[in-house]
N, C-alpha and C positions, 0 to 999 in steps of 0.2 A: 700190467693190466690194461687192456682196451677202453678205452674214452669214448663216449658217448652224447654227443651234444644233439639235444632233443629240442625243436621248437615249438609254441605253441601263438593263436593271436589271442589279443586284446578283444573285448565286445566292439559291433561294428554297426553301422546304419542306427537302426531303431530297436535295435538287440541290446538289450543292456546285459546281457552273459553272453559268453562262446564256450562251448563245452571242447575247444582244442585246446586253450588255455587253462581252464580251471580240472581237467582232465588229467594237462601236465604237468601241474602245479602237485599232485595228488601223486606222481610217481614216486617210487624209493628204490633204490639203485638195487641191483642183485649182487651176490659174491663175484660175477665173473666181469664186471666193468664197471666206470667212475662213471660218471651223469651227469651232466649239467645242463640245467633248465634254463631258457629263456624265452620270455613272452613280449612277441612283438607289436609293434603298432599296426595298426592295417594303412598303408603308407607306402604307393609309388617308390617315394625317395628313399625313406632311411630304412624299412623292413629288409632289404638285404646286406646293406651299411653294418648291421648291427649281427646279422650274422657271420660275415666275412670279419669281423674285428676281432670274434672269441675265436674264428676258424684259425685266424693268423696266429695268435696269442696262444692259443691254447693247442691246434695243433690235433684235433678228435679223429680218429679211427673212422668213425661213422656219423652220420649225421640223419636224423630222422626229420622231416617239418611235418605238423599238422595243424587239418585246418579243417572248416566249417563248409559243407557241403547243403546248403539248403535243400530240404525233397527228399535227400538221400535216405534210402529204407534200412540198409548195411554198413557197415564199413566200407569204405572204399579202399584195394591196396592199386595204387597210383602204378601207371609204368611206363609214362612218359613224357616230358616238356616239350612243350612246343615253343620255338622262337616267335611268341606273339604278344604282344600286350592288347586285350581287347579297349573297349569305350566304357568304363565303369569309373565312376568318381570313389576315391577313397574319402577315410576319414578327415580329411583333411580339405576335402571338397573339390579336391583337383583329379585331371585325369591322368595317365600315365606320362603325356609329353609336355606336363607341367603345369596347361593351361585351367582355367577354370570356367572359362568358357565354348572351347572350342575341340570338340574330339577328335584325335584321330588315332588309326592301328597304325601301331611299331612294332619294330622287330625288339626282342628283350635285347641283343646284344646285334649289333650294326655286324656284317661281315658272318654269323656264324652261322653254323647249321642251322635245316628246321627243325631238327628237333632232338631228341635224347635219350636213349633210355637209362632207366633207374638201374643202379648196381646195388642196389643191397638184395638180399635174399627173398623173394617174392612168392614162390613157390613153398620154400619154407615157413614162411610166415602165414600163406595160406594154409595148408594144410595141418599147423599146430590151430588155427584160428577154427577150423573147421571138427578138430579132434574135441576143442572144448566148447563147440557148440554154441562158439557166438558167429552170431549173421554179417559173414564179407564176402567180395567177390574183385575180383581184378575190374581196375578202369584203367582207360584207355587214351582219356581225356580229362587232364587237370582243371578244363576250361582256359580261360586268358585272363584271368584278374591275380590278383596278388600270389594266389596260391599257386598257381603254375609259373607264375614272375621267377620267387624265388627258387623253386623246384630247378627250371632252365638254365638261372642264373648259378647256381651249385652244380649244376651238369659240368654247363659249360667253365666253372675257374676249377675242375675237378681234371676234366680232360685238359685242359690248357698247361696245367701243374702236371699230368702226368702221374697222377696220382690214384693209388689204390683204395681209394675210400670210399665204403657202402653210406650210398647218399640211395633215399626215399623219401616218401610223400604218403600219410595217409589221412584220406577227409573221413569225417565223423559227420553222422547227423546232429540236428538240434538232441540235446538233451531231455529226458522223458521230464515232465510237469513247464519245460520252456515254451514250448507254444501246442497250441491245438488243432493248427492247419496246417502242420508238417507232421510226418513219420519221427518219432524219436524213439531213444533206447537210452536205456537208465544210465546216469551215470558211470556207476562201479562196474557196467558190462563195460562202455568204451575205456577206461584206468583199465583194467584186464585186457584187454585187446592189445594196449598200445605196449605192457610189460613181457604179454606174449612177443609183439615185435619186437620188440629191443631184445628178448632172449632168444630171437630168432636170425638176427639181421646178417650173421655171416654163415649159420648154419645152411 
């Protein structure tokens, strides 16, 4: 049976929910592969730490992250990392090159490419997303904060490994009754979206 290691983040900023985590949180595996959930910190340092720990350990087929797209009116299906860390302070109050006061752009990984594309099934996953009528479209840009961090950083220890493993990225909007000056979509749309993906990720 095919393993599946699904991420989601922690509430971030002034957000006290993120609808990638409690989204994730809300999965239940299908007959045709094992699950495992985990919800990360929104965190420069340790949010890729802790993915690479269960990757080593456990060893998953596929690896899906998601994450919280402010604005966003759809699902976002991600399909591509870029080697960049932009100027955004995590929860932790630091920027990506440790400082707390001082910003500047890095490359995610020193030496590698600029960028990546996703290998899990994209096209598949749209086109089930679009059969059941929930609102996604292909992106092109994960942005440069945490959620393109990870996405690049799984590219790249994926290709370096030599490895066949469907890695992707999908952003969700705020959840519907979370705020009032962003686009949202109810919950149990994005939990439906994200099980359509998982049961699409190799097909």
């Amino acid at each position: 049976m095919k393993k599946i290691l699904i991420t989601g983040f922690e509430p971030f900023g002034e957000d006290t929910r993120n609808p990638s985590g409690e989204a994730v949180e809300r999965l239940i595996a299908s007959d045709g592969y094992e699950l495992r959930k985990l919800i990360l910190p929104v965190t420069w340092k340790t949010a890729f730490p802790k993915i690479r720990e269960v990757w080593d350990e456990w060893q998953p087929d596929g690896l899906l992250m998601v994450g919280l797209a402010a604005g966003a009116k759809t699902i976002r299906i991600e399909r591509v990392g870029i080697n960049l860390c932009g100027m955004t302070k995590d929860n932790d109050g630091l920027y990506a090159n440790g400082s707390a006061d001082t910003p500047t752009e890095a490359p995610v990984v020193e030496g590698a490419p600029d960028g990546y594309f996703t290998t899990y099934n994209e096209r598949a996953i749209a086109s089930a997303l679009a059969a059941a009528e929930i609102p996604a479209k292909y992106s092109y840009s994960a942005g440069a904060y945490i959620c393109n961090y990870l996405l690049f950083s799984s590219l790249d220890k994926c290709k370096k490994e030599h490895s066949d493993m469907k890695i992707g990225f999908i952003h969700l909007p705020y959840a519907e009754g979370q705020r009032e000056d962003f686009p949202t979509l109810p919950l149990e749309t994005m939990v439906s979206a994200l099980k359509i993906a998982l049961d699409h990720l190799w097909e």
